[in-house]
C-alpha atoms as an extended CHARMM CRD file, in Angstrom:
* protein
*
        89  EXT
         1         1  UNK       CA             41.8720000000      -47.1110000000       10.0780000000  PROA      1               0.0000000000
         2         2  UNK       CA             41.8110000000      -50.7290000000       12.0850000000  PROA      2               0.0000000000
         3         3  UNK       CA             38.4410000000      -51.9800000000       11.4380000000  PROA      3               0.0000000000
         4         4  UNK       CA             37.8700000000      -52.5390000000       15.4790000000  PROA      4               0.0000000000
         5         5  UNK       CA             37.5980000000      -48.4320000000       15.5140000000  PROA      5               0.0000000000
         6         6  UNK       CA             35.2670000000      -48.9150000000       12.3790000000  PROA      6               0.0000000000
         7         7  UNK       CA             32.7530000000      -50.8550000000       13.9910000000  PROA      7               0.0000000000
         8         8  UNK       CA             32.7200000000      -49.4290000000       17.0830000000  PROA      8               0.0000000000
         9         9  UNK       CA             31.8070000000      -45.9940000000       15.3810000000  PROA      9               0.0000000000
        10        10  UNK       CA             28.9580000000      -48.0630000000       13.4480000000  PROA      10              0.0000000000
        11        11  UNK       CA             27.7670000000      -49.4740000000       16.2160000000  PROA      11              0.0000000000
        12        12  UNK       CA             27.2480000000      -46.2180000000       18.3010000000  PROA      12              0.0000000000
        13        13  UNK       CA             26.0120000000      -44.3530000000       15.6290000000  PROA      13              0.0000000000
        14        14  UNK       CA             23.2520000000      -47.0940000000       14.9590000000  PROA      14              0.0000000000
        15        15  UNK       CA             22.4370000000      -47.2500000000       18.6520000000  PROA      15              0.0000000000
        16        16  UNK       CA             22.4310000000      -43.3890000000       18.9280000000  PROA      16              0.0000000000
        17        17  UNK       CA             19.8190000000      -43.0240000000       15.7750000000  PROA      17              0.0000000000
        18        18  UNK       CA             17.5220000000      -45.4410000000       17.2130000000  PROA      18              0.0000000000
        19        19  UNK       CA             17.1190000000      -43.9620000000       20.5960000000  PROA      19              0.0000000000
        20        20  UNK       CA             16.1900000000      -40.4300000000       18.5060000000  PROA      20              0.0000000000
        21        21  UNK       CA             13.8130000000      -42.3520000000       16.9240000000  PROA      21              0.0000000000
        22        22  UNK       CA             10.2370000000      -40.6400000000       16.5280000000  PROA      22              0.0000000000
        23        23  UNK       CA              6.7540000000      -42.7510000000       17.2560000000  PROA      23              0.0000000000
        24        24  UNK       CA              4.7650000000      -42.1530000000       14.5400000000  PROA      24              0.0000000000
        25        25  UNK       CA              1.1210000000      -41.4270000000       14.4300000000  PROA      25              0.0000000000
        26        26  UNK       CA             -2.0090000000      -43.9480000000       13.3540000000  PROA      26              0.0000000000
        27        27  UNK       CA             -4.2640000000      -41.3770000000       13.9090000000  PROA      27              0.0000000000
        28        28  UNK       CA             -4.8260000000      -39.7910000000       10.3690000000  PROA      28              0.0000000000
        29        29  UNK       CA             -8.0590000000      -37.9110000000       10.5660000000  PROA      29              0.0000000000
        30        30  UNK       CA             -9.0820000000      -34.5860000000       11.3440000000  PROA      30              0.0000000000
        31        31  UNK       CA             -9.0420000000      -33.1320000000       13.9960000000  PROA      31              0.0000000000
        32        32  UNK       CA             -6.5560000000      -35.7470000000       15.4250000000  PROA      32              0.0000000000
        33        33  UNK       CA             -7.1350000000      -37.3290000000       18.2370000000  PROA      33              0.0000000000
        34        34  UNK       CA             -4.9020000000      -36.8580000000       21.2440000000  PROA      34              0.0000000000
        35        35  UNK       CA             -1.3310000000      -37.7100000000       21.6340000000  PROA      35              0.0000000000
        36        36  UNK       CA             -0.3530000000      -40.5350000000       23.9460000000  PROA      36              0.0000000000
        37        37  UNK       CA              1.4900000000      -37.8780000000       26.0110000000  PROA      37              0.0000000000
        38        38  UNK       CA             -2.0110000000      -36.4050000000       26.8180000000  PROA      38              0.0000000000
        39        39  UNK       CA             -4.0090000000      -37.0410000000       29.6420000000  PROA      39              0.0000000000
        40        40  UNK       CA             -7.3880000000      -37.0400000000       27.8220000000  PROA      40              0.0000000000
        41        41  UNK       CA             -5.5510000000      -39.8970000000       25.4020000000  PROA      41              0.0000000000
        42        42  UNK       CA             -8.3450000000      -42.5190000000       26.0130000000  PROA      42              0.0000000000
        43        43  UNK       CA            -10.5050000000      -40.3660000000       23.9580000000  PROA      43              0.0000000000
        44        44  UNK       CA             -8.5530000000      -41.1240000000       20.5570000000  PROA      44              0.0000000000
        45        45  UNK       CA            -10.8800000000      -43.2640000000       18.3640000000  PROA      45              0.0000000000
        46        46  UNK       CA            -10.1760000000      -47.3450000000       18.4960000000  PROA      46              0.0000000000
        47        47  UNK       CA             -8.2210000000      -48.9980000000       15.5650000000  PROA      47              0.0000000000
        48        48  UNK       CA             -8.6070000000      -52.5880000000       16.8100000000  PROA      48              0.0000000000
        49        49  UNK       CA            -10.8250000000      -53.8160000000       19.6120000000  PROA      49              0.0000000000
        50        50  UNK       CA            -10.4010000000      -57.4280000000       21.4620000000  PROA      50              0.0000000000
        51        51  UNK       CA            -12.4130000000      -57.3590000000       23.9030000000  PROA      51              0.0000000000
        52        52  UNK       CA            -11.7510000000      -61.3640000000       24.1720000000  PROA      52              0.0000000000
        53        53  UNK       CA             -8.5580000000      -60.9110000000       24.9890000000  PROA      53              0.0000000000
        54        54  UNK       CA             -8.7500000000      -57.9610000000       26.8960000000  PROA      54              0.0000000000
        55        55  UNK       CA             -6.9600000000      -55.1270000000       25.0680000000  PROA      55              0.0000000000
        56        56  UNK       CA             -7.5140000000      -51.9200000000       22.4140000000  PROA      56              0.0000000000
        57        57  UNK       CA             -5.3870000000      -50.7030000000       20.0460000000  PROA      57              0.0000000000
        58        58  UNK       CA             -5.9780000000      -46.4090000000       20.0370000000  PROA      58              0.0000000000
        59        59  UNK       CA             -5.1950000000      -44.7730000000       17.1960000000  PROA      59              0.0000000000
        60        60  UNK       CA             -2.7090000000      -42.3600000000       19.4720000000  PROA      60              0.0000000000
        61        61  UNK       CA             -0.8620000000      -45.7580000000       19.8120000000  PROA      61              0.0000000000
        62        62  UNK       CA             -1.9790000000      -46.6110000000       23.4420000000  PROA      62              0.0000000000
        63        63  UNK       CA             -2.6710000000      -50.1690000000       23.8800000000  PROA      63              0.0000000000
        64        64  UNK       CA             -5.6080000000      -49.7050000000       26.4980000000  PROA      64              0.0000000000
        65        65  UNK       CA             -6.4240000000      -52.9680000000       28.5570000000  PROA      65              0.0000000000
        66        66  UNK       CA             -9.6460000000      -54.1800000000       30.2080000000  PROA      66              0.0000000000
        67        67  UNK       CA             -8.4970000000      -53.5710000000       33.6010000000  PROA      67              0.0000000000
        68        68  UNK       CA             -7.9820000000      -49.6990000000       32.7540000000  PROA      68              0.0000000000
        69        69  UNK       CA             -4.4160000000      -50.1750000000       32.4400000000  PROA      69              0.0000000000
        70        70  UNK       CA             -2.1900000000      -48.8030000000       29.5960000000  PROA      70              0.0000000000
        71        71  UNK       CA              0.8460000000      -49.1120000000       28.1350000000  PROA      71              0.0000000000
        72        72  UNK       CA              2.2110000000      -45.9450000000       25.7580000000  PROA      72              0.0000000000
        73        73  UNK       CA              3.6360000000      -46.4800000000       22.5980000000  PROA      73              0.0000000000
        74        74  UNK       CA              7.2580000000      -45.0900000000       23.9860000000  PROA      74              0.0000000000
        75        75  UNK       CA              7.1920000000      -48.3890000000       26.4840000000  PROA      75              0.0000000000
        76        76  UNK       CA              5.7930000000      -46.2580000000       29.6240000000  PROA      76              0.0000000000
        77        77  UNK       CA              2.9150000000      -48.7690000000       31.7160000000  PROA      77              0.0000000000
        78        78  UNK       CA              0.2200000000      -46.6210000000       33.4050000000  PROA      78              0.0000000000
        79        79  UNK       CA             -1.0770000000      -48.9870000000       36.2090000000  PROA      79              0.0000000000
        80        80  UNK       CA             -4.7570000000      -49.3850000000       36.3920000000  PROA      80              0.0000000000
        81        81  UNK       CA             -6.7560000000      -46.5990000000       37.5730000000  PROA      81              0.0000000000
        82        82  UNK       CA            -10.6880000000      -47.7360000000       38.7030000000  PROA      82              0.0000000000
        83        83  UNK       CA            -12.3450000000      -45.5790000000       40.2090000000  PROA      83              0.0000000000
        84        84  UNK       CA            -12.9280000000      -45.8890000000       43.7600000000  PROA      84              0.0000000000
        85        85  UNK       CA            -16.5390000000      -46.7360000000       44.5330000000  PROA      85              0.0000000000
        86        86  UNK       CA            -18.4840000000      -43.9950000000       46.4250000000  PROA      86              0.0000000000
        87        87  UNK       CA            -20.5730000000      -45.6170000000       49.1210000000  PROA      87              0.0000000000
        88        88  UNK       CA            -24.1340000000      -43.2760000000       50.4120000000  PROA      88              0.0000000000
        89        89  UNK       CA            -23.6550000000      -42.1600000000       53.9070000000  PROA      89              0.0000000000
C-alpha cells in the first residue's frame, strides 16, 4: 500500500465522521426543554445570560441575541423576528 492511498483514506474517513457528528444536549433536567429544531425552542431555560453584550446561551444550545435573532447549535442563523407593531384604527 503507497502511503498517498493511506492518507487519503484517513483523511475521508475523518472528514466523513465529523459531518455525522451528533450536537449534544446542555439541557439535563426533567422534563427537557425543547430541542433547537423546535419552534417553541426559546422556551428552554437560560444557561448564561449577557445581557451587556447582547446574547443568551439556552440550554437547547441556541445562542439567542437581543435583537431576537438566533443562531442554532448546527450553524443555521434565524434572522430577527420583532413583531410588527399593531397601530389602533
Amino acid at each position: 500500500m503507497n502511503s498517498a492511498s493511506s492518507r487519503r483514506t484517513d483523511t475521508t474517513a475523518i472528514s466523513h465522521s465529523m459531518t455525522e457528528r451528533k450536537i449534544p444536549s446542555m439541557c439535563q433536567h426533567q422534563p427537557p426543554c425543547p430541542t433547537a429544531q423546535s419552534t417553541d425552542r426559546e422556551s428552554a431555560r437560560l444557561m448564561a445570560h449577557h445581557p451587556e453584550q447582547g446574547w443568551s446561551l439556552l440550554c437547547n444550545g441556541v445562542l439567542l441575541f437581543e435583537d431576537t435573532g438566533e443562531l442554532l447549535p448546527d450553524g443555521q442563523i434565524i434572522a430577527p423576528h420583532r413583531p410588527v407593531a399593531v397601530t389602533a384604527a
